[in-house]
C-alpha positions as CSV (number, residue, x, y, z in Angstrom):
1,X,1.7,-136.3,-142.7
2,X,0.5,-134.5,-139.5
3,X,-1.3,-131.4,-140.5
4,X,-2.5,-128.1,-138.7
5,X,-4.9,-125.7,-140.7
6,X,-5.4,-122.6,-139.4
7,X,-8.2,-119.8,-140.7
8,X,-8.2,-117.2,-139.1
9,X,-12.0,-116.1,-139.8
10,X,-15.0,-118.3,-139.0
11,X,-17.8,-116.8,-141.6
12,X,-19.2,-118.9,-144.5
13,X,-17.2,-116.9,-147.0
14,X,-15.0,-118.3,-150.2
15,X,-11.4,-118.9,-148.0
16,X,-13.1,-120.4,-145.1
17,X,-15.3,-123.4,-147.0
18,X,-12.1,-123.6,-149.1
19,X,-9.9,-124.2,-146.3
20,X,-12.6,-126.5,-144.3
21,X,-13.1,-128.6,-147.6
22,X,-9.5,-128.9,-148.1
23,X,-9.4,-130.6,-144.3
24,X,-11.4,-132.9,-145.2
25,X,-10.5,-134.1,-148.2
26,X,-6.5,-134.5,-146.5
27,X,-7.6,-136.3,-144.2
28,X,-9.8,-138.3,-146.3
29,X,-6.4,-138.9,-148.7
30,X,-4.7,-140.5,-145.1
31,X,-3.1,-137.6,-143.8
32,X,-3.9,-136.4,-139.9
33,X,-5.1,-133.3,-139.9
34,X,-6.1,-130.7,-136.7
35,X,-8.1,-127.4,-137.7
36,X,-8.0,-124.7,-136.2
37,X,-10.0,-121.0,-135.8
38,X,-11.7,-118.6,-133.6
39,X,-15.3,-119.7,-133.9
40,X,-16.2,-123.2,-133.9
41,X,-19.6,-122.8,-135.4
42,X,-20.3,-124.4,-138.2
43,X,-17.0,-125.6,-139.2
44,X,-17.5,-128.5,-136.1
45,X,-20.6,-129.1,-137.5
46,X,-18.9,-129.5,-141.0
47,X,-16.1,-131.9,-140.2
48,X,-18.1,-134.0,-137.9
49,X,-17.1,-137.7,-138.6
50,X,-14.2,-137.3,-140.9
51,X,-11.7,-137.8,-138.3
52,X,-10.1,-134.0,-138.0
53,X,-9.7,-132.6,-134.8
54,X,-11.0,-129.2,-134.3
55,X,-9.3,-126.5,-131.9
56,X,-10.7,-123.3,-130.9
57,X,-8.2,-120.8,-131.0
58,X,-9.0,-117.2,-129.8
59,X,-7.3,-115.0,-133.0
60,X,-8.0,-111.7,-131.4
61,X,-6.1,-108.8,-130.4
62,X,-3.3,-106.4,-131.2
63,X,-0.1,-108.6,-131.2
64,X,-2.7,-112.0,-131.0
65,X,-0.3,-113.2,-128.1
66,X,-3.1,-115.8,-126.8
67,X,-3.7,-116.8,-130.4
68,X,0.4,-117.7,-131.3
69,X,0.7,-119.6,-127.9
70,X,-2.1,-121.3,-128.5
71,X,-0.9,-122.5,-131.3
72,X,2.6,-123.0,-130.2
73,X,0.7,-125.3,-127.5
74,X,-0.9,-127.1,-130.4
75,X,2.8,-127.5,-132.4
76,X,4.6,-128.7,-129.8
77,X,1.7,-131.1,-128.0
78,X,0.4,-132.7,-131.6
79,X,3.7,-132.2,-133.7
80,X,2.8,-130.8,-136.8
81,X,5.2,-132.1,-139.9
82,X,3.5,-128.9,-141.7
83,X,1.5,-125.9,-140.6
84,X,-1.2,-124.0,-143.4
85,X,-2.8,-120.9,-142.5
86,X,-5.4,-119.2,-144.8
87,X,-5.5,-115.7,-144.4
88,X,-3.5,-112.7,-143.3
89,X,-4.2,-113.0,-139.5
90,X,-3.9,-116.3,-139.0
91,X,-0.2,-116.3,-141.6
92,X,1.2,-114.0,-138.5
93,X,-0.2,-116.2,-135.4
94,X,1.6,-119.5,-137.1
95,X,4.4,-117.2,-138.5
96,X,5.1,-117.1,-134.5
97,X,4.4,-119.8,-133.6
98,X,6.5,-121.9,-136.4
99,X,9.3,-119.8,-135.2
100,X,9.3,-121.5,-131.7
101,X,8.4,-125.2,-133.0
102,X,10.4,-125.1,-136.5
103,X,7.6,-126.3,-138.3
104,X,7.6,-125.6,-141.9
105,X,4.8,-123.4,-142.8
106,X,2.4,-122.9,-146.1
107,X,0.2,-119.3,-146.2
108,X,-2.8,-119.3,-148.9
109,X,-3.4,-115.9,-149.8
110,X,-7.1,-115.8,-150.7
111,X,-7.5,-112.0,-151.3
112,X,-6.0,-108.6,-152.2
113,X,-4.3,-107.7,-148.6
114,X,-1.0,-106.6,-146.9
115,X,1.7,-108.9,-148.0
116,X,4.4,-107.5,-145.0
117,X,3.7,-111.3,-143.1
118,X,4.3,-113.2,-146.2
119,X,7.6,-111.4,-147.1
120,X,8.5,-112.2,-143.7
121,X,6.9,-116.0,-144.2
122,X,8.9,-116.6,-147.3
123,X,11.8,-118.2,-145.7
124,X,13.6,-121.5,-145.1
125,X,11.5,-124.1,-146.8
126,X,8.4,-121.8,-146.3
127,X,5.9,-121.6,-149.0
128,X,3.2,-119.0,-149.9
129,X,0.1,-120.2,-152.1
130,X,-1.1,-117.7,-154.3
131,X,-5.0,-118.9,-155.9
132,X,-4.6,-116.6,-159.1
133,X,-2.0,-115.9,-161.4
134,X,-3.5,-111.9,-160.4
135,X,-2.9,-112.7,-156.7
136,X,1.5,-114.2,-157.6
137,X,1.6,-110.8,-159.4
138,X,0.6,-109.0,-156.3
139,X,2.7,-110.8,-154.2
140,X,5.9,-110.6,-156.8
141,X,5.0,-106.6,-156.6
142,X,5.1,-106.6,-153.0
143,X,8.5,-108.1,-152.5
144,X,7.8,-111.6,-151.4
145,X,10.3,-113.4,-153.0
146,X,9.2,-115.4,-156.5
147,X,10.7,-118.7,-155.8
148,X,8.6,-119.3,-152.7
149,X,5.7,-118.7,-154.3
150,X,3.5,-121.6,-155.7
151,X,0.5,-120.8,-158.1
152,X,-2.5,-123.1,-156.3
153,X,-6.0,-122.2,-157.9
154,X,-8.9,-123.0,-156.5
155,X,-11.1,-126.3,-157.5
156,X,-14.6,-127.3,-157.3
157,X,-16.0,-130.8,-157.2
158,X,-19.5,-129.6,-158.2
159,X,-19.4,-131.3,-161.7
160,X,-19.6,-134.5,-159.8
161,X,-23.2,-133.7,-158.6
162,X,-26.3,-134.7,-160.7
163,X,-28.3,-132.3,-162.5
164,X,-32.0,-131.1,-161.0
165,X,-35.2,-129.1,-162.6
166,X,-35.4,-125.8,-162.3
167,X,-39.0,-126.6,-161.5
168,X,-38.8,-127.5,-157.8
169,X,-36.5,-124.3,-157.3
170,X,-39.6,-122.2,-158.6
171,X,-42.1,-124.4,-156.6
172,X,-40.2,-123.6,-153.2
173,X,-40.0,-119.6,-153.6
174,X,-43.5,-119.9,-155.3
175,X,-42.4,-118.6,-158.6
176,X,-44.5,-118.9,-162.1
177,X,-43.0,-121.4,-164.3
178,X,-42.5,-119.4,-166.8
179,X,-39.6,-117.4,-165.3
180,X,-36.0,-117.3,-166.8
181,X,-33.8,-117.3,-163.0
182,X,-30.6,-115.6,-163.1
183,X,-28.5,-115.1,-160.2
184,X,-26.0,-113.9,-157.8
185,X,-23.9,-116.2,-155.3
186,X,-22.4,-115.3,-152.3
187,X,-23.0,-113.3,-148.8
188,X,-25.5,-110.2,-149.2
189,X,-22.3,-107.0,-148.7
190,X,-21.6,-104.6,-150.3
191,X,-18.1,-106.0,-152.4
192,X,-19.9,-108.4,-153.8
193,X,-22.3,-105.7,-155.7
194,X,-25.5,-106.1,-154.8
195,X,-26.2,-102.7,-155.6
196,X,-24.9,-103.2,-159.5
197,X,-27.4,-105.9,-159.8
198,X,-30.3,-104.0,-158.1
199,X,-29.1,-101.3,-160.2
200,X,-29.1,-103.3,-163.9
201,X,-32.2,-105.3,-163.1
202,X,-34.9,-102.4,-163.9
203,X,-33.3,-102.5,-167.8
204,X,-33.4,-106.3,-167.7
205,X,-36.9,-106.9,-166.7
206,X,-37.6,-104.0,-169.7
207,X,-36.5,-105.9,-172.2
208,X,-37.7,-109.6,-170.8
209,X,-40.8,-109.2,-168.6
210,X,-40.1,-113.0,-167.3
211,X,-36.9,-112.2,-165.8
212,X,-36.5,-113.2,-162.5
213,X,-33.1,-112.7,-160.0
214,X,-32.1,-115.1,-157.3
215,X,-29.1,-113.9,-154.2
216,X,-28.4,-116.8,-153.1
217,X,-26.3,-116.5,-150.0
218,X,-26.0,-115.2,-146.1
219,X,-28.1,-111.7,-145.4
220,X,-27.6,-110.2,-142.6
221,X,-25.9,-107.0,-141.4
222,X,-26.6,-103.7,-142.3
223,X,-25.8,-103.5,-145.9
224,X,-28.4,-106.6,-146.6
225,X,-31.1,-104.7,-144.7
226,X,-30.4,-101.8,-146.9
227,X,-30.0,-103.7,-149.9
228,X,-33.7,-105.5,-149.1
229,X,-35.2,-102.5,-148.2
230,X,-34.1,-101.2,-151.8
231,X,-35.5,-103.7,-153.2
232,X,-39.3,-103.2,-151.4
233,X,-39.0,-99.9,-152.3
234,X,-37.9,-100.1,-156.3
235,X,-41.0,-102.5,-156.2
236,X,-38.6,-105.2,-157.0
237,X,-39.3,-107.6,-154.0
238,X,-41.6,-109.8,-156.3
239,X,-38.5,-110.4,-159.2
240,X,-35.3,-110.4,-156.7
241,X,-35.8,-113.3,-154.1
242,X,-33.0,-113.6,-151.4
243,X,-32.6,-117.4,-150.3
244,X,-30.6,-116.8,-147.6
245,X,-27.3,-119.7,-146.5
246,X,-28.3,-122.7,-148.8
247,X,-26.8,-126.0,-148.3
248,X,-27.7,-127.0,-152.0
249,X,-25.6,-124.4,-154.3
250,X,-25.7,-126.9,-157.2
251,X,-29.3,-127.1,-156.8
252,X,-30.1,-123.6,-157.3
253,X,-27.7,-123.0,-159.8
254,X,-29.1,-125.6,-161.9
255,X,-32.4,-123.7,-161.6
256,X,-30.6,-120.5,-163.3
257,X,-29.7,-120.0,-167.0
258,X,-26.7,-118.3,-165.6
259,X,-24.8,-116.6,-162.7
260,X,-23.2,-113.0,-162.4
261,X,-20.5,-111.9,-160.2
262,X,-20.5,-107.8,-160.2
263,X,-17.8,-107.8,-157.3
264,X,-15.2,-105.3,-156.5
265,X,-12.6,-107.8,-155.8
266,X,-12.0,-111.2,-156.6
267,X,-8.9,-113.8,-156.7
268,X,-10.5,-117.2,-158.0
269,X,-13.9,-117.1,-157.0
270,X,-15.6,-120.3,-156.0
271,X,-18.8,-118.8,-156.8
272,X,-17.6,-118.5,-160.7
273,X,-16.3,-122.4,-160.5
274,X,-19.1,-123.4,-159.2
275,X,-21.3,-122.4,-161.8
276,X,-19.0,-123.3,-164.8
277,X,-19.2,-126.8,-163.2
278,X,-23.0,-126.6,-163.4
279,X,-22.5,-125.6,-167.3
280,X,-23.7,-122.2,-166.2
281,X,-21.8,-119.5,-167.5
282,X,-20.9,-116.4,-166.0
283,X,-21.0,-112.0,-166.5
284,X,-18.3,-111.2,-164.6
285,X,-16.7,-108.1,-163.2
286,X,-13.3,-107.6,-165.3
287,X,-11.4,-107.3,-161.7
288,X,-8.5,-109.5,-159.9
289,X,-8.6,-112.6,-161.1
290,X,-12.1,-113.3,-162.7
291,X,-10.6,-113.5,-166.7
292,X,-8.8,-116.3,-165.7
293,X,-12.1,-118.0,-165.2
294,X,-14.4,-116.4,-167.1
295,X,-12.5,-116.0,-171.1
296,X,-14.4,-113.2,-172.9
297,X,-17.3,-115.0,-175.2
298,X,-16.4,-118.6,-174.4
299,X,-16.6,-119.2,-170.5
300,X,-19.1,-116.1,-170.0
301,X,-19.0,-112.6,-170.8
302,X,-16.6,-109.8,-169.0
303,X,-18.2,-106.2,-167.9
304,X,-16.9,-103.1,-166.4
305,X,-18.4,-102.4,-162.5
306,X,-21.7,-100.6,-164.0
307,X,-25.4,-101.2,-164.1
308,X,-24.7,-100.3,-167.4
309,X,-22.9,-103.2,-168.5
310,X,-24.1,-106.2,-166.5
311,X,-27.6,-105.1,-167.8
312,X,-26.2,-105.3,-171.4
313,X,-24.6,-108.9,-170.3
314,X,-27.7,-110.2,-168.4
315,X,-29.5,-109.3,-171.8
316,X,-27.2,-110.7,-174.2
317,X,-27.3,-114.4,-172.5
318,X,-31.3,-113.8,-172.1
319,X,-31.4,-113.0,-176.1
320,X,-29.2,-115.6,-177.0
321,X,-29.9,-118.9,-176.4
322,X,-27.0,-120.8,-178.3
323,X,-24.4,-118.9,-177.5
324,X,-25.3,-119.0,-173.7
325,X,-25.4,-122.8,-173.9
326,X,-22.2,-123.2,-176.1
327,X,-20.3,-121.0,-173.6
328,X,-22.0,-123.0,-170.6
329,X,-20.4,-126.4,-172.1
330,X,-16.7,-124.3,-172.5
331,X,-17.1,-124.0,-168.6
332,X,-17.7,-127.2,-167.9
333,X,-15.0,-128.2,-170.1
334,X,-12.4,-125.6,-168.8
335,X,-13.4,-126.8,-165.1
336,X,-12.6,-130.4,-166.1
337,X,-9.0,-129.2,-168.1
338,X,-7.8,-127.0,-164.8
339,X,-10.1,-126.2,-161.9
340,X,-11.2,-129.7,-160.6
341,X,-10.8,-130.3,-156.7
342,X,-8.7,-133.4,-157.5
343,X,-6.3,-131.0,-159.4
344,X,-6.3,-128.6,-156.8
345,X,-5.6,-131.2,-154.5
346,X,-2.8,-132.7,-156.6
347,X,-0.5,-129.6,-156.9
348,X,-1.3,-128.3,-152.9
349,X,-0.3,-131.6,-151.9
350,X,3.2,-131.1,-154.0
351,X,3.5,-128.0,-152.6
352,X,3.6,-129.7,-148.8
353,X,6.0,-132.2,-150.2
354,X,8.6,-129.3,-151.5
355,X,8.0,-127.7,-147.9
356,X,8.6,-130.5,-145.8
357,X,11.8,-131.7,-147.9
358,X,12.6,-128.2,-147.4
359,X,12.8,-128.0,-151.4
C-alpha cells in the first residue's frame, strides 16, 4: 500500500514521535510510505535509512491554500492508496486535498480539540482514529458519526529494551547514591504541570530527605525559564534536575522508582506507557484518558490536579515498597495484554484495510 502521513506540527511532542514511529514501522512491514509536515528537523534525521520519503509541506496560514495544493501535488504525482493525517490542521489540508485526488483518508485525533473537520472527514469510506475510549466519547458528543470511528490506542515497544542501573543515571547528573529518583516525562509547559510537581515536592522531601525529582524532557520557552527559575529560588535546584530532550527515555526511567503525570489534559499518553513498560508505575492526573492506563491501586495511583494530592501519591509509593513493585509488574503486564506497538500496529493497519475497501 502507498502511504502519505501527514502531521501537521513538527515539535518532539506525543502525536508527532507517534506518527514518525508509526512511518517507520509501515514501511518496515512492506508498505511505501511518504511523510509529510512543515518542519523537516528532526523528523529527517529520524527516518533516515528506512526508506520513507520525507516532504516539506508549508502548513501555515488562514485557509492553508499552499499547504492543500501541496499536498494535492503529492496525491496526484506519488498516488497515495490511503492518506493519514495526525492532528487537526493537517485533517483539513488532506480533507482538501483528498477531495481533489479521491483518496481515502484516516484522521488520528491525538488530543481534546475542535471536531468540525472530522464531522466533515467522516465520509465515504473515510475513517477517524480515536487513541482513547475518552477521546470516541468526544468525538460521539461532537457529532462525528459513530460508525466511522475506530478506537486505535496508542502502543509502546519499550518493554523490548533491556533493563539499566540507576547508578550511571546518578553518576551523569552527579547525584549521591543514595537518592530515591522520581520523575516527570515530557516537554517543560505549562499542561503538563510542572508547577503541581514544584508545588508537591517541598512535602515530599519532608517526609523522605533522599527524594530526588527528574524532568526529563525539552525546556525551553518561557514557561520552562519560569518554571527553573522557581526552582533556584524555592532552593530546589539541588533535588529537581531538568535533563533536557533525551534520546534514552527507557534509560532514565529505569533509574526512577516511578513516574508522575500531573497534566491538565491527556488522551493515551505515551509518557504513561512508557513507564508501565519499564515496570514503573505511575500517579496520574484523573483527566481524559489516563484511567484507562493507569487502574486505581494496580497500574499506579489516580490524583486530583493538586500539590495536595500528588504529594500524598509520591509519598505513598516512597513508603511502600511492595505495593509499588506489585503495581509496577501490573503495568508491565497490562502493556503486554493491550498497549504493545505490535497491537497498535495490528488494529491501525485493519483500520487502512476497511478504508481502502471502502468498508
Amino acid at each position: 500500500m502507498r502511504i502519505l502521513q501527514v502531521i501537521s506540527s513538527s515539535a518532539t511532542s506525543g502525536a508527532e514521535k507517534h506518527s514518525v514511529a508509526l512511518a517507520r514501522r509501515l514501511q518496515a512491514n512492506g508498505h511505501q510510505v511518504d511523510f509529510a509536515c512543515p518542519d523537516l528537523s528532526w523528523v529527517r534525521d529520524d527516518l533516515a535509512g528506512t526508506g520513507v520519503q520525507v516532504h516539506q509541506v508549508d502548513m501555515r496560514g488562514g485557509w492553508g491554500v499552499p499547504g492543500w495544493r501541496h499536498l494535492t501535488r503529492l496525491g496526484r504525482d506519488r498516488k497515495y492508496d490511503l492518506v493519514h493525517a495526525h492532528l487537526s490542521r493537517a485533517a483539513y489540508l488532506s480533507l482538501v486535498a483528498t477531495a481533489f485526488t479521491g483518496t481515502p483518508l484516516v484522521c488520528s485525533v491525538h488530543v481534546k480539540t475542535h471536531y468540525l473537520v472530522y464531522r466533515l472527514a467522516a465520509r465515504k469510506s473515510n475513517r477517524v482514529v480515536a487513541v482513547s475510549n475518552y477521546i470516541q466519547g468526544l468525538l460521539e458528543g461532537s457529532k462525528v458519526p459513530a460508525g466511522h470511528i475506530d478506537v486505535v490506542h496508542n502502543g509502546t515497544d519499550f518493554h523490548d529494551f533491556n533493563y539499566s542501573s540507576d547508578r550511571d543515571v546518578k553518576a551523569e547528573f552527579q547525584l549521591p547514591e543514595d537518592r530515591r529518583l522520581f520523575g516527570l516525562v515530557g516537554r517543560v509547559a505549562e499542561e503538563k504541570g510542572h508547577q503541581i510537581a514544584v508545588n508537591a515536592f517541598p512535602d515530599v522531601l519532608d517526609r523522605h530527605p533522599n527524594a530526588h525529582m527528574l524532568f526529563v524532557g525539552r525546556s525551553e520557552g518561557e514557561f520552562a525559564e519560569y518554571i527553573q527559575k522557581q526552582v533556584k529560588s524555592r532552593e530546589l535546584d539541588q533535588r529537581i534536575t531538568f535533563t533536557g530532550n533525551r534520546p534514552d527515555v527507557a534509560r532514565m526511567l529505569d533509574a526512577m522508582e516511578f513516574s508522575i503525570l500531573p497534566s491538565s489534559a491527556e488522551a493515551c499518553p505515551l509518557a504513561v506507557l512508557e513507564s508501565m513498560a519499564r515496570k514503573r508505575p505511575v500517579v496520574g492526573a484523573r483527566i481524559g484518558g489516563v484511567d484507562e492506563l493507569v487502574i486505581h491501586g494496580e497500574t499506579g495511583l489516580l490524583a486530583e490536579q493538586t500539590a495536595e494530592e500528588f504529594s500524598a501519591g509520591i509519598n505513598y509509593l516512597l513508603d511502600h515498597e511492595d505495593d509499588r513493585l506489585r503495581m509496577g509488574s501490573n503495568a508491565l503486564q497490562l502493556i503486554h495484554e493491550r498497549f504493545t506497538f505490535n497491537q497498535m500496529m495490528e488494529r491501525m493497519e485493519a483500520v487502512y484495510e476497511r478504508a481502502v475497501r471502502g468498508a
